[in-house]
C-alpha positions in Angstrom: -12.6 -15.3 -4.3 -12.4 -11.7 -4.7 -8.5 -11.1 -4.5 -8.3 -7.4 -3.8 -10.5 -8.5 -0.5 -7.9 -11.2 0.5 -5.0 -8.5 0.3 -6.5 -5.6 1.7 -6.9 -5.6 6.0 -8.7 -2.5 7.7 -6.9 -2.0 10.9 -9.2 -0.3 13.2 -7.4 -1.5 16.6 -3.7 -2.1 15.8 -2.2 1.8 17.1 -4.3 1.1 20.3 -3.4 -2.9 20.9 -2.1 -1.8 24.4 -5.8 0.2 25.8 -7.3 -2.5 23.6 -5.8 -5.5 25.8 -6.2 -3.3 28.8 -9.8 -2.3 28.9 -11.7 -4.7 26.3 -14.1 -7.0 29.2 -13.8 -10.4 29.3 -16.4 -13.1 28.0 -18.3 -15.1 30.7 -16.6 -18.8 31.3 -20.4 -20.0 30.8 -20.3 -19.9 27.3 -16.6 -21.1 26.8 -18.0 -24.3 29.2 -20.7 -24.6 27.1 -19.2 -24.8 23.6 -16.5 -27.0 25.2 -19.8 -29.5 25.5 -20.1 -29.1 21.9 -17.1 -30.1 20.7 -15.9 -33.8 19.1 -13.3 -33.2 21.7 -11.2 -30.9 23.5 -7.5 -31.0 21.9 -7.5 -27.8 19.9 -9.4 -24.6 19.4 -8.8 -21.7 17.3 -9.6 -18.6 18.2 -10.1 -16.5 14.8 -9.2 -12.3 15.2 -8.0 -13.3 18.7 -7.5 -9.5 19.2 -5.5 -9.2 22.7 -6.8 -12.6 23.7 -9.5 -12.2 25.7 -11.6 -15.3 24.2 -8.3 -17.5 23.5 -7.4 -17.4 27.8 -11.4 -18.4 28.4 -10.9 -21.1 25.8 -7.2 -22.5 27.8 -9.8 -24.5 30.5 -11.2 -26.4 28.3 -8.7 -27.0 25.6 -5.4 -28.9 25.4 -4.3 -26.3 23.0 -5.6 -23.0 21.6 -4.1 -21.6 18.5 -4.7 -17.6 18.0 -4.8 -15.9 15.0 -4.6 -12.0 14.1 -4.1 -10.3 10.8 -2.4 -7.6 13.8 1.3 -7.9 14.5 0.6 -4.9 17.0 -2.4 -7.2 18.6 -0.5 -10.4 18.8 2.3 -8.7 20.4 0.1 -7.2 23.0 -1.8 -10.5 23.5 -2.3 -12.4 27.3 -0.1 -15.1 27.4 -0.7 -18.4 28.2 1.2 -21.7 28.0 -1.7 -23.4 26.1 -2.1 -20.5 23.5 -0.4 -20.5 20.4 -0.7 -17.3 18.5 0.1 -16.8 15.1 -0.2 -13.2 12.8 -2.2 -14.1 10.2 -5.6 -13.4 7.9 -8.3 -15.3 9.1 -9.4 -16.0 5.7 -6.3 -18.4 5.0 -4.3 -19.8 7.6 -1.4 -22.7 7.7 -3.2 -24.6 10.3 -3.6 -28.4 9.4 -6.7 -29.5 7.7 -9.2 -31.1 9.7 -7.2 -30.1 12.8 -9.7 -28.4 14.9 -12.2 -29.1 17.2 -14.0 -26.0 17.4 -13.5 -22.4 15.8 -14.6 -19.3 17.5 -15.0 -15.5 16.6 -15.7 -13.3 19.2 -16.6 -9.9 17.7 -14.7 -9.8 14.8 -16.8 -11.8 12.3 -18.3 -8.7 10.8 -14.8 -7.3 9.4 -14.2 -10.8 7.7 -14.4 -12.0 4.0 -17.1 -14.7 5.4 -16.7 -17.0 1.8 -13.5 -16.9 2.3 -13.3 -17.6 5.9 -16.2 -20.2 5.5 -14.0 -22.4 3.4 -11.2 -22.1 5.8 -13.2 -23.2 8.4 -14.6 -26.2 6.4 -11.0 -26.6 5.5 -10.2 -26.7 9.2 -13.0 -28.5 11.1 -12.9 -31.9 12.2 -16.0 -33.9 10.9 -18.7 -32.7 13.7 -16.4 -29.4 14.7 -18.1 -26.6 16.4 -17.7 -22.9 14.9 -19.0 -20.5 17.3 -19.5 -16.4 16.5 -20.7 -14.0 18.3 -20.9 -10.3 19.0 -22.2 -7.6 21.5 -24.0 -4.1 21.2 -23.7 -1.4 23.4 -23.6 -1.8 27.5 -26.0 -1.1 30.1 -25.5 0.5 33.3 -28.1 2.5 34.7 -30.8 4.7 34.0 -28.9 7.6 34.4 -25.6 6.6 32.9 -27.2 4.8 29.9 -28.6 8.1 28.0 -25.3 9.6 28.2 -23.1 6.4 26.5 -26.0 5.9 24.0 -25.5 9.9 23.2 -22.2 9.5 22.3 -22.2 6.4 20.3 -25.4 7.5 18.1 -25.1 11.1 17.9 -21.3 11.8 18.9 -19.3 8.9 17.0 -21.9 7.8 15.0 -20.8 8.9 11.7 -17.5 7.6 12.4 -18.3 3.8 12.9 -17.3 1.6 10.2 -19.8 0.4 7.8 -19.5 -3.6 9.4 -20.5 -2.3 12.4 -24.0 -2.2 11.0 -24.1 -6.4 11.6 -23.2 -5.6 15.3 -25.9 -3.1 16.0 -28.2 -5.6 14.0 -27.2 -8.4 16.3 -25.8 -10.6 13.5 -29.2 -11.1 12.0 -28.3 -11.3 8.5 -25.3 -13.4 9.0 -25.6 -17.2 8.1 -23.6 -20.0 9.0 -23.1 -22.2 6.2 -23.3 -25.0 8.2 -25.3 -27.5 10.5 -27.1 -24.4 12.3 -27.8 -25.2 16.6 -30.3 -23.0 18.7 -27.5 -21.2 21.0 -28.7 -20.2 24.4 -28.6 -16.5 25.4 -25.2 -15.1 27.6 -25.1 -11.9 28.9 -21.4 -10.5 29.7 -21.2 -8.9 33.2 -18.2 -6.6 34.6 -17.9 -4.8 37.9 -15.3 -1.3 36.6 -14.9 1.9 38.3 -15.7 5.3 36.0 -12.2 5.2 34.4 -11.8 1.8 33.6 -15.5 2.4 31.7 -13.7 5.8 30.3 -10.7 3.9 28.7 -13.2 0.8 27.7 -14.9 4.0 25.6 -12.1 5.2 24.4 -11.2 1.7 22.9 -14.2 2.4 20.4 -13.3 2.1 17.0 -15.5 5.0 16.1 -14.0 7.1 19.3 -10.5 6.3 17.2 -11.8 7.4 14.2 -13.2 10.4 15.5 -9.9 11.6 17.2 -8.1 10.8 14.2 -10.5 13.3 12.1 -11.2 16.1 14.6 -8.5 16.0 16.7 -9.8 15.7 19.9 -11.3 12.9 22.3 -14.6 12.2 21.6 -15.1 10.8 25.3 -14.0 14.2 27.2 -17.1 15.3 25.0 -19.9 13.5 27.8 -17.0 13.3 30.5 -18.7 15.9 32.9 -22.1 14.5 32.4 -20.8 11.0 33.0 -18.5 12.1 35.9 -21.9 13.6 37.6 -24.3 10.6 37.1 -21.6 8.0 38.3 -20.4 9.8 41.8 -17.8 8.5 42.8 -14.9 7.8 40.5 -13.7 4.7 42.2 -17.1 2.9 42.9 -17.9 0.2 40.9 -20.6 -0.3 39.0 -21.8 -3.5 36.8 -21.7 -2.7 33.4 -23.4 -5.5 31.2 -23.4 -6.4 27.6 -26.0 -9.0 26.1 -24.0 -11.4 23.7 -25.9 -12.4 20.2 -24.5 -16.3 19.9 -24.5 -18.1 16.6 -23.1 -21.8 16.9 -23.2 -24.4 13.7 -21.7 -27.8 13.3 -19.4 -29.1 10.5 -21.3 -32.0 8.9 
């Protein structure tokens, strides 16, 4: 295990946890249902790089108990609560939750920043015999025709240069990531939210590249398309469904 991985933690979202938790959208209860029916059982779930929670709430209706991890203090503290979720700051790659304790592990767009040996063997460490891990990720949105040109300007040619290399397995669609594990064909899920224009403007903003880019020029990269994306949207307030395809990898401990 390369040690100087383990101790290091690039933290791309922890001086915007509050926006993050705010304007991040929420993963269809579809695919939460569906790797419920996967599971040995439903008494616990851990929800790896919970982030502000989104994926650790969807997992609360079909779980007794949902533990929720984040290498983020910041994050954690900004979380949704819930009754059934237990969060706990810590590196995904090593954990103090019980061996053979969980019924199915999930990473929801977050897999990519991982040490995945390391976090492999944690999971195997983890798993119940038959346990479910679950990853997945999503690519850029889709709005319209005339809005679409305009996000896809600034995340190739605006911020491009400023997304981190890991990214790169996002915008591949997790194609050269392998589960070592009992691999399932995982049906397609497509995420689906109905935001006005500044609910999309502070989802944007969220970015890890927009960050970046502030951080180095001084200046939001968003207000850089906001008149061209004021124009093609109309009215700030209507709301428009914004959608993101979700790539869905799903393996079985064995």
């Amino acid at each position: 295990m390369d040690l100087a991985i383990m101790t290091k933690f690039n933290d791309h979202f922890s001086n915007h946890s509050a926006a993050y938790g705010q304007f991040r959208p929420s993963y269809p209860q579809a695919l939460f249902k569906y790797l419920a029916s996967l599971s040995p059982s439903r008494k616990t779930a851990w929800d790896s790089a919970t982030g502000s929670g989104q994926a650790a709430l969807g997992l609360t209706d079909f779980f007794d108990q949902v533990i929720a991890t984040d290498a983020s203090k910041n994050q954690i503290d900004q979380a949704i609560r819930h009754p059934a979720i237990e969060y706990r700051v810590t590196r995904s790659e090593k954990t103090d939750i019980a061996s053979q304790s969980i019924d199915l592990v999930v990473v929801a767009q977050a897999l990519h920043w991982f040490d995945l040996e390391a976090f492999y063997s944690e999971c195997q460490r983890v798993l119940k015999d038959q346990g479910v891990i679950a990853v997945w990720s999503y690519g850029l949105h889709t709005v319209s025709p005339e809005i679409d040109p305009i996000i896809k300007l600034l995340y190739e040619e605006v911020v491009g240069r400023y997304w981190p290399p890991e990214r790169t397995l996002v915008k591949d669609g997790y194609r050269d990531i392998h589960l070592p594990f009992r691999t399932l064909e995982a049906p397609g899920f497509i995420m689906q939210m109905l935001w006005s224009l500044p609910h999309l403007v502070g989802y944007l903003s969220t970015w890890s590249a927009a960050q970046r880019y502030q951080a180095a020029e001084g200046q939001d990269p968003v207000e850089l398309i906001s008149k061209d994306l004021a124009r093609a949207w109309g009215d700030p307030q209507q709301l428009k469904t914004i959608e993101w395809p979700i790539t869905l990898k799903v393996a079985v401990n064995t």
